[in-house]
VOZA-88539 format. One record per atom (N, C-alpha, C): z, x, y. Coordinates in steps of 0.02 Angstrom, whole numbers, padded with zeros to 5 digits, always signed. Example, Ala and Ser with C-alpha at 12.3 -4.5 7.8 and 13.67 -1.06 7.14 Angstrom:
% VOZA-88539
+00390+00660-00284
+00390+00615-00225
+00390+00660-00165
+00354+00642-00112
+00357+00684-00053
+00394+00645+00002
***
This chain:
% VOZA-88539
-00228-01589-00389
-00279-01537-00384
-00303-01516-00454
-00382-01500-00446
-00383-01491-00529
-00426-01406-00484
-00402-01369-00547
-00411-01290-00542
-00459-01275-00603
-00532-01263-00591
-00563-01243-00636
-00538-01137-00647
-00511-01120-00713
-00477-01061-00729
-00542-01015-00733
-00597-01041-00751
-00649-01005-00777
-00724-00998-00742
-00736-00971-00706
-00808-00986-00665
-00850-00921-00639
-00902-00907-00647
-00916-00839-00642
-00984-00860-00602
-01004-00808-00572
-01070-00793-00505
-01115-00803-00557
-01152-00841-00582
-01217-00829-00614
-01264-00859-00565
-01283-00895-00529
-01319-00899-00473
-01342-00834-00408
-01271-00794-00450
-01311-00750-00360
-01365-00736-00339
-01363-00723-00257
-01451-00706-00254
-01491-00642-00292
-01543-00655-00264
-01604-00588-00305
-01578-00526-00268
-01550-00529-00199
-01525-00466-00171
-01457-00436-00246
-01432-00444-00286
-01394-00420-00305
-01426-00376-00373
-01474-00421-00388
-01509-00420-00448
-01548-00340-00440
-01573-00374-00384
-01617-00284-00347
-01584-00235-00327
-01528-00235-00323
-01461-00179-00320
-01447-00170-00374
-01448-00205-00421
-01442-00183-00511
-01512-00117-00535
-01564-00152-00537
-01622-00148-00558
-01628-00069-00541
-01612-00056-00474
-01625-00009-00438
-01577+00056-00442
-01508+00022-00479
-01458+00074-00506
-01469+00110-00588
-01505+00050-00610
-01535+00060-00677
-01595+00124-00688
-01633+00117-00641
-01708+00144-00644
-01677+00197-00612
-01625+00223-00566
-01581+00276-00557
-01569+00313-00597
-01541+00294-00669
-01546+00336-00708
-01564+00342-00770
-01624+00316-00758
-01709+00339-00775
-01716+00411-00761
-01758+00412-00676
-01763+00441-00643
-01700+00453-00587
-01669+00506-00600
-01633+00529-00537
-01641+00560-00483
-01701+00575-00491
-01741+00591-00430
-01744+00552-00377
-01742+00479-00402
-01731+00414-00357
-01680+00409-00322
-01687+00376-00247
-01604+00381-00211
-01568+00334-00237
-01503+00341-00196
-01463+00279-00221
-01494+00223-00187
-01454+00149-00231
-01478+00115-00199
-01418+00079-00155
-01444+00069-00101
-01400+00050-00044
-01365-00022-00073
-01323-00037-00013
-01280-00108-00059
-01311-00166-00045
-01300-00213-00098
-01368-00268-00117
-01371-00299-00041
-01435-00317-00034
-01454-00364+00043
-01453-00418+00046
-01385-00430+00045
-01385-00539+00029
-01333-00558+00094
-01391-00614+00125
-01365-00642+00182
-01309-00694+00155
-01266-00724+00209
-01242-00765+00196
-01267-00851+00193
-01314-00848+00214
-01353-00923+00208
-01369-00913+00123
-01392-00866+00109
-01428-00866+00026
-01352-00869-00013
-01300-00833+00000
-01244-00860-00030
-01241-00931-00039
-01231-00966+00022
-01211-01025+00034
-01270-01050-00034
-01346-01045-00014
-01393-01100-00051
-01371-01078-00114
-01344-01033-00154
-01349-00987-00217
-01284-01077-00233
-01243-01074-00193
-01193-01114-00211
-01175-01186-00187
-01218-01216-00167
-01206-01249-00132
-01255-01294-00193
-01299-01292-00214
-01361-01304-00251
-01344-01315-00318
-01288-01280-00354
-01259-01254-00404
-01201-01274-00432
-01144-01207-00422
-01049-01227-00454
-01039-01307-00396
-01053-01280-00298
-01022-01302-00263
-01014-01395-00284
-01095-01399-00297
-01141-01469-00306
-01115-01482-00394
-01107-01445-00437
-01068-01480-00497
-01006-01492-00488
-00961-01448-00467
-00913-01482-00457
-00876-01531-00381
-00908-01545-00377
-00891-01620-00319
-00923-01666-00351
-00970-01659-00391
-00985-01720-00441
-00957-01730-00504
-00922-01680-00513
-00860-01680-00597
-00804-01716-00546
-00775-01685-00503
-00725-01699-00476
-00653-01646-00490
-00670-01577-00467
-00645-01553-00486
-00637-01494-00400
-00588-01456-00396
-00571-01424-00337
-00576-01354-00316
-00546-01320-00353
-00549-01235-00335
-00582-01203-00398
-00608-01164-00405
-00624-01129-00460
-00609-01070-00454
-00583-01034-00489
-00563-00953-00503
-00618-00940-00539
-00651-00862-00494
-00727-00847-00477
-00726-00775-00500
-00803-00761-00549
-00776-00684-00542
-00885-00684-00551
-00881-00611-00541
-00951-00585-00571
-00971-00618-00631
-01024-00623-00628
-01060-00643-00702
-01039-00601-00750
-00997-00622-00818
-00987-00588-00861
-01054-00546-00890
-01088-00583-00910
-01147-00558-00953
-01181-00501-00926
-01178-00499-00858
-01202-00427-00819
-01153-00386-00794
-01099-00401-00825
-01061-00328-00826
-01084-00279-00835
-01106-00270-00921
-01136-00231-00960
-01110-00149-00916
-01054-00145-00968
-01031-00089-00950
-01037-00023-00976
-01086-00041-01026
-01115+00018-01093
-01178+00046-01049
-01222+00031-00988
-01255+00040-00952
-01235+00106-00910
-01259+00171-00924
-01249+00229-00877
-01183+00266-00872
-01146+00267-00834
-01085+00306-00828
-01018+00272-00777
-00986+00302-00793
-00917+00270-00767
-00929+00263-00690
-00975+00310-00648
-00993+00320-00578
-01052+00274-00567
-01087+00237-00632
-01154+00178-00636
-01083+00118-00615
-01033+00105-00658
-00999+00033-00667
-00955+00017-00601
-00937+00103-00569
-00885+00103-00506
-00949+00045-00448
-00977+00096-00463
-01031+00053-00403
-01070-00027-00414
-01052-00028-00466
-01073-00113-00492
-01037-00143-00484
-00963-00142-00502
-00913-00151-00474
-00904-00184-00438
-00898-00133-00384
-00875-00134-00315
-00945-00186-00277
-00993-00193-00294
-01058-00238-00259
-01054-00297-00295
-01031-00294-00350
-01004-00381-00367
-00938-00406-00370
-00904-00371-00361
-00831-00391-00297
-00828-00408-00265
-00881-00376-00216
-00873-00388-00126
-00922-00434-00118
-00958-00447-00177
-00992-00527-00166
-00952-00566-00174
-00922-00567-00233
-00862-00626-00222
-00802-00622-00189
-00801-00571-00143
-00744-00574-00109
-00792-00605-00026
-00851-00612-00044
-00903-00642+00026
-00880-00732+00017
-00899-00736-00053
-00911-00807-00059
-00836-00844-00053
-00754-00804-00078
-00716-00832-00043
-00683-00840+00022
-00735-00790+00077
-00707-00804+00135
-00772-00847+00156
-00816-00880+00124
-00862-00937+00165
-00827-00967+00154
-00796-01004+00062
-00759-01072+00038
-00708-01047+00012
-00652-01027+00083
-00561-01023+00018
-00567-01062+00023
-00574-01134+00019
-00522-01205-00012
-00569-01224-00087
-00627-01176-00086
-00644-01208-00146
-00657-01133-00199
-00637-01064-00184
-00652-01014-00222
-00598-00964-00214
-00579-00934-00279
-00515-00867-00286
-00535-00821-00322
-00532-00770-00300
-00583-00714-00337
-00538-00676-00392
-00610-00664-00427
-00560-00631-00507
-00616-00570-00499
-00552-00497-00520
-00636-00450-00506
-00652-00437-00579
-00698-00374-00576
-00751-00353-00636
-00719-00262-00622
-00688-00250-00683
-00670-00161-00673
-00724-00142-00704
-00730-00073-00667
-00781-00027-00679
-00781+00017-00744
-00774-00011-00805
-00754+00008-00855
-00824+00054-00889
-00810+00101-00932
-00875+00125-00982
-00858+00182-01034
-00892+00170-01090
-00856+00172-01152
-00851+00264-01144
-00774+00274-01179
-00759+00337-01172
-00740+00372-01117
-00710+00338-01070
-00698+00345-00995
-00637+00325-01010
-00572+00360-00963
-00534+00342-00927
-00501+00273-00909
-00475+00258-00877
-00451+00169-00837
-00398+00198-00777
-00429+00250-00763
-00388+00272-00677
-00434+00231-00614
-00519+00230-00644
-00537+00208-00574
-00548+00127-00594
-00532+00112-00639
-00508+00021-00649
-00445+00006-00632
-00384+00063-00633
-00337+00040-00587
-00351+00033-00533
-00398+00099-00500
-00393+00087-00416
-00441+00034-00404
-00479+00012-00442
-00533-00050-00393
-00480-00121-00396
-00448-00132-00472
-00399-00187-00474
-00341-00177-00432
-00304-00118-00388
-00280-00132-00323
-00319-00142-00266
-00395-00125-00263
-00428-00161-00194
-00453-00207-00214
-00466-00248-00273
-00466-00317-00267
-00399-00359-00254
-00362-00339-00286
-00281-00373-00250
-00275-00367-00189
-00258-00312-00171
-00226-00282-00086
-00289-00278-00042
-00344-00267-00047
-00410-00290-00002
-00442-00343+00010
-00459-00365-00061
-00502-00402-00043
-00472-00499-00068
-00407-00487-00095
-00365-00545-00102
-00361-00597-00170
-00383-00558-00227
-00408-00575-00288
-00337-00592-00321
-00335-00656-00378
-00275-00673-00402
-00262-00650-00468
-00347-00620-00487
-00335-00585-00559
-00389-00532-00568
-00387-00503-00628
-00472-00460-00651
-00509-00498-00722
-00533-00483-00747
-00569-00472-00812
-00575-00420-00860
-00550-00411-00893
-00548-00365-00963
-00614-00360-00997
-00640-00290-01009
-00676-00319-01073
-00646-00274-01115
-00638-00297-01177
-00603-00252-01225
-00648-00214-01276
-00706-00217-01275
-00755-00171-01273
-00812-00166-01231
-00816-00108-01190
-00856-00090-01140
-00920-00068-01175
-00931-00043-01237
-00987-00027-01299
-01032-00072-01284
-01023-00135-01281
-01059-00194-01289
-01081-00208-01354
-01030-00189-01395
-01063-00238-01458
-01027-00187-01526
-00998-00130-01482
-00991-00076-01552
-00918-00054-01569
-00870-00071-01538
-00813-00078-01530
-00806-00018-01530
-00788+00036-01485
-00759+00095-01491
-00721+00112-01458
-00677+00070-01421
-00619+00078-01381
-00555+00040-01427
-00505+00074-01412
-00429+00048-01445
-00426+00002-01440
-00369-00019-01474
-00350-00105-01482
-00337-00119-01411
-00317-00174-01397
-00282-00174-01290
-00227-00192-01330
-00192-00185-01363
-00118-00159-01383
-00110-00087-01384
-00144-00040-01400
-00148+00029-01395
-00128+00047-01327
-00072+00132-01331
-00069+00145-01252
-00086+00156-01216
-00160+00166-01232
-00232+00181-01170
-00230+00142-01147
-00209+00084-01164
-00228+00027-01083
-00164+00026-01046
-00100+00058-01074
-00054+00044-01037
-00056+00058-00958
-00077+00117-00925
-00081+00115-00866
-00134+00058-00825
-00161+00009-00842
-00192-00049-00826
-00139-00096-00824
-00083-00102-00880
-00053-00152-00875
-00020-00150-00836
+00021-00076-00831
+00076-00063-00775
+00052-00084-00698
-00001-00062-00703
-00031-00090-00612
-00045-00186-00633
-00062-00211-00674
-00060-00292-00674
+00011-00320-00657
+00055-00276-00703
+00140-00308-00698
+00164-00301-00617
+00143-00248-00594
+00163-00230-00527
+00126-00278-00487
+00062-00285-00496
+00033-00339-00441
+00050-00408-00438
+00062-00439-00524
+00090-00486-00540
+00014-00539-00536
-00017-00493-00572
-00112-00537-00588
-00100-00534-00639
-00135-00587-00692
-00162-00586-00765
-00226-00566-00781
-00241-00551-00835
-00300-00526-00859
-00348-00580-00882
-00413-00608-00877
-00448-00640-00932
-00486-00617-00970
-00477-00599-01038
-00514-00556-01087
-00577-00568-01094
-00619-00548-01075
-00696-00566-01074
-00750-00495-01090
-00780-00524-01131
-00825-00459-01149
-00888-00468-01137
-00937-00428-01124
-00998-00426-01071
-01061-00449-01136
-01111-00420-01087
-01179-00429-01140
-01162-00396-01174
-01207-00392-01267
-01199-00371-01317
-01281-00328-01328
-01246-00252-01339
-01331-00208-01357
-01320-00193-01456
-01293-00238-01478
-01290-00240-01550
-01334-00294-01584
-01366-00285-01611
-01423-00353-01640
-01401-00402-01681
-01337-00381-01707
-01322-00409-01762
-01259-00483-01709
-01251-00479-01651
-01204-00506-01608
-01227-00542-01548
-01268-00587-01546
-01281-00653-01480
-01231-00647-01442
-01247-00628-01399
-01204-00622-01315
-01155-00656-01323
-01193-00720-01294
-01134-00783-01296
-01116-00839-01356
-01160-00813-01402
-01141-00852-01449
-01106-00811-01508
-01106-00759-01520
-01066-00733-01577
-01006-00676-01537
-01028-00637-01488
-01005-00559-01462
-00944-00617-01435
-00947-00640-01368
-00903-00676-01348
-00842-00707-01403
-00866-00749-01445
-00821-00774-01480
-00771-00728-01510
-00818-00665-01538
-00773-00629-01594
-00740-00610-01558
-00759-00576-01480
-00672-00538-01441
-00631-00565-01437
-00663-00658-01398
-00579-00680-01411
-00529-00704-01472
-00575-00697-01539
-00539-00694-01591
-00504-00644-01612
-00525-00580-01617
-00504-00508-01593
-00452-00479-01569
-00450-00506-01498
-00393-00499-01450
-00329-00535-01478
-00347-00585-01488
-00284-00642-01513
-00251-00596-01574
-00278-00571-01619
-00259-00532-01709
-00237-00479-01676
-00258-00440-01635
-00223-00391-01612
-00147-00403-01569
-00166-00437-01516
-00085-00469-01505
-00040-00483-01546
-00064-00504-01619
-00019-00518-01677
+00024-00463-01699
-00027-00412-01705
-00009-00347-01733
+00045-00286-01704
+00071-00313-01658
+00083-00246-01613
+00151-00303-01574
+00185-00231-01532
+00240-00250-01502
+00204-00254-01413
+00156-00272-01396
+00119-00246-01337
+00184-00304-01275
+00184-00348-01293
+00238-00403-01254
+00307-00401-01242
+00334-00348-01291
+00403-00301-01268
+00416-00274-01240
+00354-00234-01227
+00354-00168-01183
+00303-00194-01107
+00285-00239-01099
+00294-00297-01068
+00267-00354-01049
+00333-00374-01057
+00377-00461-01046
+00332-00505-01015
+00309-00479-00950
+00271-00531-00890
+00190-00511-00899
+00180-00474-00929
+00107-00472-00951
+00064-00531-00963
+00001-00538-00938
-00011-00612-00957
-00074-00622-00960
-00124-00620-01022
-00161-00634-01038
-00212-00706-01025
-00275-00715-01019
-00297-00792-01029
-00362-00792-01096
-00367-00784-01140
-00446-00798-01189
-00471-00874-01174
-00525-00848-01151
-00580-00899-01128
-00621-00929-01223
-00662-00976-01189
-00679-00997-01223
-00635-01058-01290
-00585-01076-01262
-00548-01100-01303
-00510-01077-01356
-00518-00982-01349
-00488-00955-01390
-00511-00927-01435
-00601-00935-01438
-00623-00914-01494
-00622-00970-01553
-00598-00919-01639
-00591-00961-01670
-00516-00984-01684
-00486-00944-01628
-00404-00938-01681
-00378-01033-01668
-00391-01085-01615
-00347-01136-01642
-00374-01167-01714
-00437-01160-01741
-00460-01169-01788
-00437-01129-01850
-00397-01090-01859
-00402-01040-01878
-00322-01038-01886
-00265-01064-01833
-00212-01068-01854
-00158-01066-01886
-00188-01099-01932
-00143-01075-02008
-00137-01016-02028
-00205-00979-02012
-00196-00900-02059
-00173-00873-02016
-00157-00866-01920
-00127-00832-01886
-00043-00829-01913
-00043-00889-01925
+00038-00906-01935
+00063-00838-02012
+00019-00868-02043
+00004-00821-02123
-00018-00779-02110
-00051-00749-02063
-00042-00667-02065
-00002-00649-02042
+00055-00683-01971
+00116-00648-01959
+00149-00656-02008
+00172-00705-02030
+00207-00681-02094
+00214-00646-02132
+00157-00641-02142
+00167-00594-02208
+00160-00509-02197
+00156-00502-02129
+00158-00455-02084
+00224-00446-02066
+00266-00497-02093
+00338-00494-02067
+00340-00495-01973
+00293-00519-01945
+00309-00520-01869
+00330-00584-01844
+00344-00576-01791
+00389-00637-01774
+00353-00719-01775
+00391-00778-01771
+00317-00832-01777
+00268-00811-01690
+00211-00838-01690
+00170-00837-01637
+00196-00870-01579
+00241-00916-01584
+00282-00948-01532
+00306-00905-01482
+00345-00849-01537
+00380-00805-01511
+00353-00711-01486
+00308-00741-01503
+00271-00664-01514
+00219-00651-01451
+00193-00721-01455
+00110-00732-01440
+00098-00766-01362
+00136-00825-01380
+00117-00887-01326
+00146-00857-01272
+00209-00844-01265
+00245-00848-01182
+00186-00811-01144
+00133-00759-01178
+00098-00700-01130
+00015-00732-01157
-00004-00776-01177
-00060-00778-01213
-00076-00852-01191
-00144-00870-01154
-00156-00919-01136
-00234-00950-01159
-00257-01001-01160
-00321-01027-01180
-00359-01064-01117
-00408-01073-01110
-00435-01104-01083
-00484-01171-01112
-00505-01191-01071
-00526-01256-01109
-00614-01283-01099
-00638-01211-01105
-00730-01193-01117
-00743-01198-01192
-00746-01244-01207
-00729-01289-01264
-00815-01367-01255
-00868-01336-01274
-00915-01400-01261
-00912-01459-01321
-00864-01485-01361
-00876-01541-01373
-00813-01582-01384
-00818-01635-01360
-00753-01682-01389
-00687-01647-01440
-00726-01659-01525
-00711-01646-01549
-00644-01572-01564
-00684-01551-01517
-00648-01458-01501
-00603-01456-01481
-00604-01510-01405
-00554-01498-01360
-00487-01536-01402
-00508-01586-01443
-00451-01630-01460
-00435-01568-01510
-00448-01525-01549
-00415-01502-01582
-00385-01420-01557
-00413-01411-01478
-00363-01382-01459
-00293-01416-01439
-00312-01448-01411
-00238-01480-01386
-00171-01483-01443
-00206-01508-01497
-00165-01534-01570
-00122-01459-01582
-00166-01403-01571
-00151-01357-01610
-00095-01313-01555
-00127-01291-01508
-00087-01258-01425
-00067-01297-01415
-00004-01278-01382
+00045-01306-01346
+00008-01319-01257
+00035-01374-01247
-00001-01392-01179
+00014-01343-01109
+00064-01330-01124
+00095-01262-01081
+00054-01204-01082
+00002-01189-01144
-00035-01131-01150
-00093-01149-01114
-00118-01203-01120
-00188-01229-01100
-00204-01241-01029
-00261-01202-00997
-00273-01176-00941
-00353-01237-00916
-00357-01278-00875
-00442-01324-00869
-00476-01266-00850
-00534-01270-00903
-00607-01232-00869
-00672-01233-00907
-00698-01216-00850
-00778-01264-00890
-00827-01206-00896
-00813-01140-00862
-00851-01067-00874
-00934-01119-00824
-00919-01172-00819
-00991-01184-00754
-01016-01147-00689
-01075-01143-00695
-01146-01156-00732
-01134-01065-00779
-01110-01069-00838
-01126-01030-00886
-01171-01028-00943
-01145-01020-00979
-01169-00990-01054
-01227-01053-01087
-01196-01128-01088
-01213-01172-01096
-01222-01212-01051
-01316-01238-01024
-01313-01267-00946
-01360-01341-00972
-01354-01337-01044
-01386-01408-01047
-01366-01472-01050
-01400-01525-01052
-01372-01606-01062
-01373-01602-01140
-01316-01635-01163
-01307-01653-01231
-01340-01719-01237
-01391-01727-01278
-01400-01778-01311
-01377-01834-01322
-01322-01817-01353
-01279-01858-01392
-01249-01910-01330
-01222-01862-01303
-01196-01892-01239
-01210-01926-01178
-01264-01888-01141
-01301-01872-01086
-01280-01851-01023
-01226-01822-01041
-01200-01753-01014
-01205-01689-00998
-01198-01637-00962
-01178-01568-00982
-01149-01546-01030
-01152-01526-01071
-01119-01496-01098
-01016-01468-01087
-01059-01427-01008
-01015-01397-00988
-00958-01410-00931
-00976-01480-00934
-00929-01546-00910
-00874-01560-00951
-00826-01497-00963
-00769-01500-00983
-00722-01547-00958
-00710-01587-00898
-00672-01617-00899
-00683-01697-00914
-00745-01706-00936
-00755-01777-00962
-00710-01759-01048
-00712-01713-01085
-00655-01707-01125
-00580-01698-01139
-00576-01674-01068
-00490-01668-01068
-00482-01738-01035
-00524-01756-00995
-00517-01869-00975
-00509-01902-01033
-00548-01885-01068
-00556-01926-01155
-00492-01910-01193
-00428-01868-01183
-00394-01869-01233
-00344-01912-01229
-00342-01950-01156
-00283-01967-01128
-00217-01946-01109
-00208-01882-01093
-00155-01853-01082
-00096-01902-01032
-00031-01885-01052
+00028-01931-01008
-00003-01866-00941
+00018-01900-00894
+00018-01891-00804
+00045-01816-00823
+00118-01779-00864
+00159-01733-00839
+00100-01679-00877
+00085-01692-00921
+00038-01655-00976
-00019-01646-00934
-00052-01697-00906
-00117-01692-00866
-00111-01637-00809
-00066-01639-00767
-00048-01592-00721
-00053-01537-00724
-00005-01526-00777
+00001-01449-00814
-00046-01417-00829
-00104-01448-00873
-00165-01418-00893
-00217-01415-00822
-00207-01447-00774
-00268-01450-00742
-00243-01404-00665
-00175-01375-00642
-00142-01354-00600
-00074-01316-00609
-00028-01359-00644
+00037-01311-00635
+00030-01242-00678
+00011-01245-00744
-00021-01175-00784
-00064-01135-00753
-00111-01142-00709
-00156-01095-00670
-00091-01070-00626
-00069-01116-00583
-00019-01079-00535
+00017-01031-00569
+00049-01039-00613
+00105-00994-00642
+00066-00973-00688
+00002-00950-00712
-00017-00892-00731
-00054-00855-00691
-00060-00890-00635
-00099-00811-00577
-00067-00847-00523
+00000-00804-00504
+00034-00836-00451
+00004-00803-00381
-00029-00779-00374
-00067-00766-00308
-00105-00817-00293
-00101-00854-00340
-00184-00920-00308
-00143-00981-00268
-00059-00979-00280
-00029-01019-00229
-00038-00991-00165
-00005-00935-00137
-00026-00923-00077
-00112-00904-00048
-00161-00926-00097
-00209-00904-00082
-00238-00994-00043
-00209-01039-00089
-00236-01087-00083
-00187-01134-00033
-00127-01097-00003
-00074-01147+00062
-00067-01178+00044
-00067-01226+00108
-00040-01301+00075
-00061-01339+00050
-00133-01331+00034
-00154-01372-00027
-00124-01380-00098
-00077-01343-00097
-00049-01350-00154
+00047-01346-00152
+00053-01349-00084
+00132-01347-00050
+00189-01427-00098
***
C-alpha cells in the first residue's frame, strides 16, 4: 500500500468558496446574516474529485491519501476566533463528507480554528470532534495564525501545551503547516511555507518540548523546509547549544515528508534523514500543479522520485506505509483490512 501523508481539498466546490466569501463580507458589514453552511451536493464532491487527487492518483499509482482543508485558505489572521470556529468546522465536515463517499481511498486531517491572540480551548474542542466525531487520524498546526508576522510563541512554549495534552491523549500527530501569508515580504508557498518548516525544526532544537512529552509527534511537510540542506548547522547549533545530538533530541518525535519536486532533493533527503523519519507525499494537486520540462512530468509526481532512488523492498515499505501507520495510528483502524 502506498499512503500519500500529505493531500489537502484544493478542488472543493464553489459551494464552499461562497460560504467563505460570505463570512468575510460578514465582517465588513455585520449587518449581514450569517451565512448558512456551504451548499455542496455530493455529486459535486464526487466531480471536485474524481476529475482531480482521485484521477492523479490511480495514474501515479498510489492508494489512500491523508486529506485535510486547503492549507492556503485557512488564513486564520481573517476576523476572529468565532470567524475561524466556523471555517473550521465547514471545512471539516467537508472532509469528513469526502471520507465517508471514499474510506478506502481518504483519512481526514482537520484545520483548528486558530486566530492570532486567542486562546487554543476551542482548537482543543474541534480536534476532539474531529477525532471522536467525525474519525480524523490527525490535525494541522499552524504555528503562526498572523499569517506572515509571527506573533504567537514558539510551539515549544507552554501555550500550546494544552493542545498537546489533548494530541497525546488521542494519540494523533500534528502536521505543521502554515496558511496564506498577508506579509509582502513572504510568497505563500514559496517563501512563508518554507520558513515555518525551517522554524519549527530550530525551535524543537531549542527547548525540552519532547520530555515533557515523549509520544508527541510532529510531521514538517515539504521535505522539511531547509533543514536537510542545512544539516550540518542543526548539528552545530545543538552543539554548541550544548543540547543533545538531533538523533536524540529531535527525530524519535519529528518527521518529514517527501513534497520535495525534484530528483535531486529527494535524493538528498534520503542521504541526510533517516528512512524511519521519512513519511511519502506529494501535497497533490497543490502548491505546484505543473509539467516539468525537463522531465515531462508533474512536478508533483513525487513518487516517480522516491522510484528513482532505488530503495531495498524493507526501506521502500517503510517510507511509503509502515511510518504513516505508526505515526498516525488511527489510520490502521480507519483503513481495516486493507492494511491487516
Amino acid at each position: 500500500m502506498i499512503i500519500d501523508c500529505h493531500g489537502h481539498y484544493t478542488t472543493a466546490p464553489d459551494g464552499l468558496q461562497t460560504f467563505r466569501a460570505a463570512q468575510i463580507a460578514g465582517l465588513a458589514d455585520p449587518s449581514l446574516p450569517s451565512p448558512l453552511k456551504p451548499n455542496v451536493s455530493d455529486d459535486e464532491i464526487r466531480a471536485s474529485l474524481e476529475n482531480a487527487q482521485l484521477k492523479f492518483s490511480r495514474e501515479r499509482g498510489t492508494d489512500v491519501t491523508i486529506f485535510s482543508p486547503r492549507a492556503s485558505a485557512m488564513a486564520h489572521h481573517i476576523g476572529t476566533e468565532a470567524t475561524s470556529m466556523a471555517w473550521a468546522r465547514a471545512c471539516n465536515d467537508l472532509i469528513a463528507r469526502v471520507c465517508e463517499l471514499y474510506p478506502r481511498n481518504f483519512a481526514g486531517v482537520g484545520q483548528l480554528p486558530q486566530s492570532p491572540g486567542a486562546g487554543l480551548a476551542g482548537s482543543v474542542r474541534e480536534l476532539e470532534r474531529c477525532v471522536n466525531e467525525l474519525g480524523f487520524v490527525g490535525i494541522n498546526l499552524n504555528p503562526d495564525p498572523s499569517g506572515g508576522h509571527w506573533t504567537s510563541p514558539p510551539l515549544t512554549d507552554t501555550f500550546w501545551y494544552p493542545l498537546y495534552e489533548k494530541m497525546v491523549e488521542l494519540d494523533v500527530p500534528a502536521m505543521v503547516h502554515v496558511s496564506s501569508s498577508c506579509n509582502p515580504n513572504f510568497h505563500a508557498t514559496g517563501a512563508h511555507y518554507i520558513n515555518a518548516d525551517t522554524t519549527a525544526f530550530m525551535q524543537f532544537i531549542t527547548a525540552d518540548l519532547f520530555a515533557d512529552f515523549p509520544t508527541l509527534r510532529f510531521i514538517i511537510p515539504h521535505g522539511g523546509g531547509a533543514v536537510p540542506y542545512h544539516w550540518g548547522r542543526y548539528r552545530g547549533l545543538a552543539q554548541d547549544m550544548k543540547r543533545p545530538p538531533l538523533e536524540q533530541s529531535v527525530l524519535n518525535n519529528v518527521f518529514f515528508d517527501t513534497c520535495v519536486y525534484h530528483l535531486p532533493g529527494i535524493e538528498l533527503l534520503f542521504e541526510v534523514i533517516p528512512a524511519e523519519n521519512i513519511l511519502f507525499g506529494s501535497e497533490m494537486v497543490g502548491a505546484v500543479r505543473g509539467v516539468d520540462p525537463r522531465t515531462g512530468f508533474n512536478y508533483d509526481d513525487t513518487k516517480r522520485y522516491v522510484e528513482a532512488l532505488g530503495l531495498d523492498d524493507s526501506t521502500r515499505v517503510k517510507v511509503y506505509e509502515k511510518n504513516a501507520l505508526r505515526v498516525y495510528p488511527r489510520l490502521k483502524s480507519r483503513l481495516g483490512s486493507a492494511v491487516a
